[in-house]
N, CA, C and O atoms as a GROMACS GRO file, in nm:
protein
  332
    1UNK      N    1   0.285   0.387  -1.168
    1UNK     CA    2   0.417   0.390  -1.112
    1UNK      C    3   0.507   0.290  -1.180
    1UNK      O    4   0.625   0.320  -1.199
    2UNK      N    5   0.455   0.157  -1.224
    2UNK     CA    6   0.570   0.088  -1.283
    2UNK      C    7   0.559   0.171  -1.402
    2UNK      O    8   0.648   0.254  -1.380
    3UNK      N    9   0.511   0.201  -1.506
    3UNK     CA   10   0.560   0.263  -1.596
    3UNK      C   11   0.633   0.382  -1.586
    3UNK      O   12   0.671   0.432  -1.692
    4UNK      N   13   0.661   0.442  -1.472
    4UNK     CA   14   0.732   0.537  -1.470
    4UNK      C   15   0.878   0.481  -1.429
    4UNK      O   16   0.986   0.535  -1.457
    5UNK      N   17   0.859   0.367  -1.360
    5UNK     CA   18   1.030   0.308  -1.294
    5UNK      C   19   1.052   0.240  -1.483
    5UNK      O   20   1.160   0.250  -1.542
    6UNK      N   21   0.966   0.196  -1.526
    6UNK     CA   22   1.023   0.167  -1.664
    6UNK      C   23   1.114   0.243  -1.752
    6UNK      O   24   1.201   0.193  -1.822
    7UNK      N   25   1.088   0.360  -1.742
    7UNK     CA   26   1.094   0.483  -1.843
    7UNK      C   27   1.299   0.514  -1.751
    7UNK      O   28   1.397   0.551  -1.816
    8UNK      N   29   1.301   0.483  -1.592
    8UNK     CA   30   1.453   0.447  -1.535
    8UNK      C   31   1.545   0.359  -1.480
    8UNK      O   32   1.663   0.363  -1.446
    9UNK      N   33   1.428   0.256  -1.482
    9UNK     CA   34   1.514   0.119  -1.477
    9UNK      C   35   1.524   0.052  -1.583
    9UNK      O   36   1.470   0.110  -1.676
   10UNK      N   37   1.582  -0.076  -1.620
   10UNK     CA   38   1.580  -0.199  -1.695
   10UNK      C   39   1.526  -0.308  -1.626
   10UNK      O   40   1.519  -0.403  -1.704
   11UNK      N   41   1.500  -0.326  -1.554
   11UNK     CA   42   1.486  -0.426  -1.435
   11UNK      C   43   1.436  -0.397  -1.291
   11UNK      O   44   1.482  -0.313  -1.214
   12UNK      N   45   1.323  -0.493  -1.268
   12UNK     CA   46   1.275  -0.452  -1.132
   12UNK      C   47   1.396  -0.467  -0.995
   12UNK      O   48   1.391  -0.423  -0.880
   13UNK      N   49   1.488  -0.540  -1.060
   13UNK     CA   50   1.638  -0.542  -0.965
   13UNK      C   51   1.669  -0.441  -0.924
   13UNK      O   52   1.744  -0.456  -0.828
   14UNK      N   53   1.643  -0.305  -0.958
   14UNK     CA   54   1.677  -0.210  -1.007
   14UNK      C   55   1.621  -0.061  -0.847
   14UNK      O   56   1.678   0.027  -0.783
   15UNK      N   57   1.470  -0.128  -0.859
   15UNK     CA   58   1.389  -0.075  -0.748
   15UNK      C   59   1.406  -0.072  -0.632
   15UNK      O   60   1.394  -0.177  -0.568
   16UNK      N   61   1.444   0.075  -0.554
   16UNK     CA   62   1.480   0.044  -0.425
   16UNK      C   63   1.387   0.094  -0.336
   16UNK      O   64   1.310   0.187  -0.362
   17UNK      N   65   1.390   0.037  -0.239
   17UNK     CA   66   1.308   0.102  -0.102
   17UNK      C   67   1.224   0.225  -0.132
   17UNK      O   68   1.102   0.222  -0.140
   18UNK      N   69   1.326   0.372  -0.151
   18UNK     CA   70   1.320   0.437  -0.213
   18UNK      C   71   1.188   0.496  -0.274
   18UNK      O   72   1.090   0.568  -0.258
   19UNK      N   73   1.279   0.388  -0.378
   19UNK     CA   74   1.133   0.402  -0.512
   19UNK      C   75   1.017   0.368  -0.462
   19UNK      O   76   0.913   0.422  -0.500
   20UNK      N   77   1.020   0.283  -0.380
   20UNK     CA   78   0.880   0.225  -0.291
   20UNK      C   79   0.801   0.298  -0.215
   20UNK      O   80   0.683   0.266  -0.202
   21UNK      N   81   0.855   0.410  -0.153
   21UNK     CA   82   0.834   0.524  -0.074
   21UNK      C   83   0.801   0.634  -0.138
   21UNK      O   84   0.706   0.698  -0.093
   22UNK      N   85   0.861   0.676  -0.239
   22UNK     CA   86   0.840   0.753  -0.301
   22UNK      C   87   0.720   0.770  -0.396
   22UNK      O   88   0.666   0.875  -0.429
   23UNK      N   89   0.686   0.625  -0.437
   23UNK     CA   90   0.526   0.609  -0.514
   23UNK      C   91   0.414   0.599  -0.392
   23UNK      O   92   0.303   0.645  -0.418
   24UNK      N   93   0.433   0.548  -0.276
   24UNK     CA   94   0.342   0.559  -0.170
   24UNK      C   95   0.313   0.698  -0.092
   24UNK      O   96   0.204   0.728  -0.045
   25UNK      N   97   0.447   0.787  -0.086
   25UNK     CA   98   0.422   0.859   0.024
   25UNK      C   99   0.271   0.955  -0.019
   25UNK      O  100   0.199   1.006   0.066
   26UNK      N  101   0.253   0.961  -0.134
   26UNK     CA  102   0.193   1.113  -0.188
   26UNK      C  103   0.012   1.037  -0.142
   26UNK      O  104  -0.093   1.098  -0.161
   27UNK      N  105   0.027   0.872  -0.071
   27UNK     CA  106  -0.093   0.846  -0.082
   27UNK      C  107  -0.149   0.812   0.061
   27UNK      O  108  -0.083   0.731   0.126
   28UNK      N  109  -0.248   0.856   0.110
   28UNK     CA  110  -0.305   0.834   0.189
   28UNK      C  111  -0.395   0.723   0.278
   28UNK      O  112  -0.501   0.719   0.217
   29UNK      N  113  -0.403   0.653   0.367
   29UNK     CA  114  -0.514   0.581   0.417
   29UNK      C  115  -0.503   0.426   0.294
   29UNK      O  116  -0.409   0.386   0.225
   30UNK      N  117  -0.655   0.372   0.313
   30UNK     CA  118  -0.669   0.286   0.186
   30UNK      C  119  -0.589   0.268   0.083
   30UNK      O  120  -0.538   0.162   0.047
   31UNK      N  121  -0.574   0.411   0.020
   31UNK     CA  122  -0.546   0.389  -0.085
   31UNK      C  123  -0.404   0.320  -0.101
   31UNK      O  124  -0.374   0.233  -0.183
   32UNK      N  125  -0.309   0.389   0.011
   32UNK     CA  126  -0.182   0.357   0.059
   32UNK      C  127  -0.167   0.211   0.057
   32UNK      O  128  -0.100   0.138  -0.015
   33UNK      N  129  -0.263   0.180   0.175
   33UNK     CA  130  -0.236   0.043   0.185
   33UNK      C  131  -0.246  -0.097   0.111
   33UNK      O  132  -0.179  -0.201   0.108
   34UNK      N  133  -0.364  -0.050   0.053
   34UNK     CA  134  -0.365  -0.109  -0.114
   34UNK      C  135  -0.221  -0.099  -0.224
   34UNK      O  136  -0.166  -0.201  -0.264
   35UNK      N  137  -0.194  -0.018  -0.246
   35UNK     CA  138  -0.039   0.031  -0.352
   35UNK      C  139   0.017  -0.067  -0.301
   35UNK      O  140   0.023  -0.179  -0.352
   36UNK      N  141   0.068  -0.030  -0.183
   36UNK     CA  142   0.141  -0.130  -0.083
   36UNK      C  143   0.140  -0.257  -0.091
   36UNK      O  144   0.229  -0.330  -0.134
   37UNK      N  145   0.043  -0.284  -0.051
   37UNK     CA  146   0.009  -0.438  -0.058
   37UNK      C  147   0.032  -0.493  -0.241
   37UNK      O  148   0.071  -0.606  -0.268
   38UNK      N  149   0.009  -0.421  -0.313
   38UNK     CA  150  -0.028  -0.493  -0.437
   38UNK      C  151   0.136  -0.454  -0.480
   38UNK      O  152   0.184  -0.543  -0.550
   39UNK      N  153   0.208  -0.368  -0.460
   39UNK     CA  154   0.348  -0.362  -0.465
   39UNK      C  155   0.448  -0.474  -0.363
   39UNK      O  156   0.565  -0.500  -0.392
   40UNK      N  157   0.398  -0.517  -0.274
   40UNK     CA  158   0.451  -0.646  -0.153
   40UNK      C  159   0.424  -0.767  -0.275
   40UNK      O  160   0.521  -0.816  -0.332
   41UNK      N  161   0.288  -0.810  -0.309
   41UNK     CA  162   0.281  -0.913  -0.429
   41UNK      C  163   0.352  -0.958  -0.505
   41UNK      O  164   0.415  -1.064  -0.517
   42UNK      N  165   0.331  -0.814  -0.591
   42UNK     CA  166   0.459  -0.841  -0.705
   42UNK      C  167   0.588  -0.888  -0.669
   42UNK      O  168   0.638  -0.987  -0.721
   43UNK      N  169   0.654  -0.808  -0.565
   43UNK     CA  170   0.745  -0.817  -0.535
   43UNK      C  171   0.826  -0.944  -0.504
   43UNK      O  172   0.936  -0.986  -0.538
   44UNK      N  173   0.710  -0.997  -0.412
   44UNK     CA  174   0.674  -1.138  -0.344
   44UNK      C  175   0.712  -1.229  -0.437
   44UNK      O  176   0.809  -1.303  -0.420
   45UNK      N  177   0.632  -1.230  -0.552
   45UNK     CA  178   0.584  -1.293  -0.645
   45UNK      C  179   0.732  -1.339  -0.741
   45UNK      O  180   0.776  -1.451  -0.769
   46UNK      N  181   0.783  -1.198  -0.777
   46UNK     CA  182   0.922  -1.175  -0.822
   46UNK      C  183   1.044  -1.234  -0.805
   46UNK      O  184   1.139  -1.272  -0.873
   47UNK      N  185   1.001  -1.227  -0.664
   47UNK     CA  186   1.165  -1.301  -0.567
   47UNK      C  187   1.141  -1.430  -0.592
   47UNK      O  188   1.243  -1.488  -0.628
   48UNK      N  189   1.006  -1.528  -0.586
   48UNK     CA  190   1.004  -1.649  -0.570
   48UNK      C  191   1.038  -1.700  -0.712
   48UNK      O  192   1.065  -1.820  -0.722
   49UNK      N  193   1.038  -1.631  -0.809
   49UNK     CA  194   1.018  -1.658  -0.975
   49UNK      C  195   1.232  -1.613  -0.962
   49UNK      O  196   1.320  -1.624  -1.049
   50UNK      N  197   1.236  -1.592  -0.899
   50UNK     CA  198   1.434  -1.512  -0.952
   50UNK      C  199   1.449  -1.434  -0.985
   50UNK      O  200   1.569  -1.414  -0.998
   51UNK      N  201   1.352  -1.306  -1.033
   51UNK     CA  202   1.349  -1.220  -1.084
   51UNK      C  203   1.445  -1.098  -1.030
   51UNK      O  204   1.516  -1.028  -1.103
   52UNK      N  205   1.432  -1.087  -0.885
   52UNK     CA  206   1.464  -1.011  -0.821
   52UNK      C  207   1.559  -1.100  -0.686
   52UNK      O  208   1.562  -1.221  -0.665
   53UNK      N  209   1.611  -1.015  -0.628
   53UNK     CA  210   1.731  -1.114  -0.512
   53UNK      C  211   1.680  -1.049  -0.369
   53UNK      O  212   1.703  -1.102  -0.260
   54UNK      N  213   1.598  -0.911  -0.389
   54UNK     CA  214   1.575  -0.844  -0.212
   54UNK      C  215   1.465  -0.798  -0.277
   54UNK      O  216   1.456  -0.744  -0.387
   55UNK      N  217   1.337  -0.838  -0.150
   55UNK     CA  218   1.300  -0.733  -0.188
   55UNK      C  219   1.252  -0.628  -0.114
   55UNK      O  220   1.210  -0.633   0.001
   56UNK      N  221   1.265  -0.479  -0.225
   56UNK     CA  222   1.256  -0.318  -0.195
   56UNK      C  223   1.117  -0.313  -0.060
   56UNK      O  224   1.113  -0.241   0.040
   57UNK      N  225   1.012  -0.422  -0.109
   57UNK     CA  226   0.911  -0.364   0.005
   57UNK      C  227   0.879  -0.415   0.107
   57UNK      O  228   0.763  -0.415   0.147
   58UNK      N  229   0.984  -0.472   0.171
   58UNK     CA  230   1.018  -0.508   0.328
   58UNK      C  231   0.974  -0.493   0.430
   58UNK      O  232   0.896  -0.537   0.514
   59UNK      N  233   1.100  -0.361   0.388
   59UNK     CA  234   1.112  -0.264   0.537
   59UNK      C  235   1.012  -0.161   0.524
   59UNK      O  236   0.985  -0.093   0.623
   60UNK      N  237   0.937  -0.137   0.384
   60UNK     CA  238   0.860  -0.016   0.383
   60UNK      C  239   0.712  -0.025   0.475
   60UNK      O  240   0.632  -0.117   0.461
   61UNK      N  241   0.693   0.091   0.573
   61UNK     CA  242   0.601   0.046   0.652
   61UNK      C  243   0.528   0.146   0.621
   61UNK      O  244   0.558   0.258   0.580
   62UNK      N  245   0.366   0.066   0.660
   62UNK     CA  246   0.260   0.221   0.685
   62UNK      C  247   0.268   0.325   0.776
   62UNK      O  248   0.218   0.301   0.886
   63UNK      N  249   0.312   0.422   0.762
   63UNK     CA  250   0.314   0.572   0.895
   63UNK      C  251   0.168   0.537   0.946
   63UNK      O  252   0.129   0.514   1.060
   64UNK      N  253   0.118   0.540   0.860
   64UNK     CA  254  -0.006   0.646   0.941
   64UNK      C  255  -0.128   0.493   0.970
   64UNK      O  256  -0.162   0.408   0.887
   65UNK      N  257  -0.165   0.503   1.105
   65UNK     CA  258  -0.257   0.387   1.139
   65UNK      C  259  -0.387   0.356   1.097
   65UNK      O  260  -0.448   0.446   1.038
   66UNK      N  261  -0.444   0.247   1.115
   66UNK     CA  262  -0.580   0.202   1.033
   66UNK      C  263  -0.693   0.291   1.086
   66UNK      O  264  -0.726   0.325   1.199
   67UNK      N  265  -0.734   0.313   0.974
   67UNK     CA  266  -0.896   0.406   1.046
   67UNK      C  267  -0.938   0.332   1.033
   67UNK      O  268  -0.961   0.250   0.944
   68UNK      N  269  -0.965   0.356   1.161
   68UNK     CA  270  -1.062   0.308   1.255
   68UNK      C  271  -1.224   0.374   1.249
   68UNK      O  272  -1.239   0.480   1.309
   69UNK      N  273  -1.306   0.332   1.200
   69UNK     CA  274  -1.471   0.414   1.207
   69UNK      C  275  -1.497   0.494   1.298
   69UNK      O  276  -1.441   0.455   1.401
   70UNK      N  277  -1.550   0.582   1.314
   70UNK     CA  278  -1.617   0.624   1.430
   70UNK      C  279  -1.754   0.610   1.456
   70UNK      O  280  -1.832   0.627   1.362
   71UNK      N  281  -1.792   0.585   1.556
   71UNK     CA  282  -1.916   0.491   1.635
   71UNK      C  283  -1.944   0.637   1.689
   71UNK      O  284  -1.872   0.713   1.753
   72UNK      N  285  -2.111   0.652   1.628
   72UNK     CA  286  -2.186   0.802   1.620
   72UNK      C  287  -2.308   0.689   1.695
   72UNK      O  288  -2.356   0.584   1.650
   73UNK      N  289  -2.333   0.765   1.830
   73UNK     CA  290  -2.456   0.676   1.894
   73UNK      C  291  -2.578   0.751   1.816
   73UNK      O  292  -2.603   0.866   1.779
   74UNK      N  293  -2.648   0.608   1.809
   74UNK     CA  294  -2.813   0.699   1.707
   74UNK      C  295  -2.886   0.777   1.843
   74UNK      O  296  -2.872   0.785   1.965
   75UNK      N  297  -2.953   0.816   1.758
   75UNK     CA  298  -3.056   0.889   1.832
   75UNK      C  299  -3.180   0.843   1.854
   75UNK      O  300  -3.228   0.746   1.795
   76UNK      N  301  -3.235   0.906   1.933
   76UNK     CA  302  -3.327   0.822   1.960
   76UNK      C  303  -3.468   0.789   1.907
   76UNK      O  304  -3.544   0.704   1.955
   77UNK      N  305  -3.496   0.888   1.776
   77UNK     CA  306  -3.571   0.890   1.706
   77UNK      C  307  -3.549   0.743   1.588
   77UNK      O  308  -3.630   0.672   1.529
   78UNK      N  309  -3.398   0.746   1.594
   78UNK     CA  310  -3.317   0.670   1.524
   78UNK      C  311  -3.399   0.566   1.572
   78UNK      O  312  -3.496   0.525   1.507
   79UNK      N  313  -3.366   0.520   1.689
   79UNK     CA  314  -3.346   0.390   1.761
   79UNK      C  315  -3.523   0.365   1.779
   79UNK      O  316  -3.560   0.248   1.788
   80UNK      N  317  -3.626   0.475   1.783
   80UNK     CA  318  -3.751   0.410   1.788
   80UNK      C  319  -3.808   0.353   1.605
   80UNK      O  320  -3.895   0.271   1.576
   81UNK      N  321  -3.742   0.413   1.535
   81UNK     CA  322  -3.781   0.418   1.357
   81UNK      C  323  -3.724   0.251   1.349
   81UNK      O  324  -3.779   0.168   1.277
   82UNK      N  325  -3.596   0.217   1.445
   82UNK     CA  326  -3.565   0.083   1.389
   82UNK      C  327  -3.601  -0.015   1.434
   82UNK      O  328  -3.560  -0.125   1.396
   83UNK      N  329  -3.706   0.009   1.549
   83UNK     CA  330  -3.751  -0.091   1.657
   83UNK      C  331  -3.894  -0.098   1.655
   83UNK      O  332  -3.953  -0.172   1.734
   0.00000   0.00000   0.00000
C-alpha cells in the first residue's frame, strides 16, 4: 500500500483517512488489525519526527470485533487420554 500512495502522493502529508480505509477495508480480522496498527506507527512515528501535521489514522477504527476463540468442551475420551 505505501507504494501504491507513492505512485499518488509526494508526501505522506498527503494521506487521508480515506486512504487509510481504503487499504484496510478489503482486510479482515488479524490481518486488519495488524495493517492498522503498523499504519498507527508510522504514522505515530511521522508526526513526532514533523513529517506529517495530523494524523490520517486516528479516527480510523476496527468495524468488526476481536475474535474471540471458541471454547469446544473435550470429550470425555479426551479428558480420560489427558488424565
Amino acid at each position: 500500500m505505501l507504494v501504491e500512495w507513492s505512485t499518488r502522493h509526494h508526501h505522506l502529508r498527503e494521506v487521508t483517512p480515506a486512504d487509510i480505509t481504503a487499504a484496510t477495508v478489503k482486510l479482515h480480522g488479524h490481518p486488519r488489525r495488524h495493517t492498522l496498527g503498523a499504519l498507527r506507527s508510522l504514522m505515530r512515528d511521522a508526526k513526532k519526527a514533523g513529517a506529517i501535521f495530523a494524523d490520517p489514522t486516528s479516527r480510523v477504527r476496527i468495524s468488526t470485533p476481536r475474535d474471540e476463540p471458541v471454547i469446544v468442551p473435550l470429550t470425555s475420551e479426551q479428558l480420560d487420554e489427558a488424565t
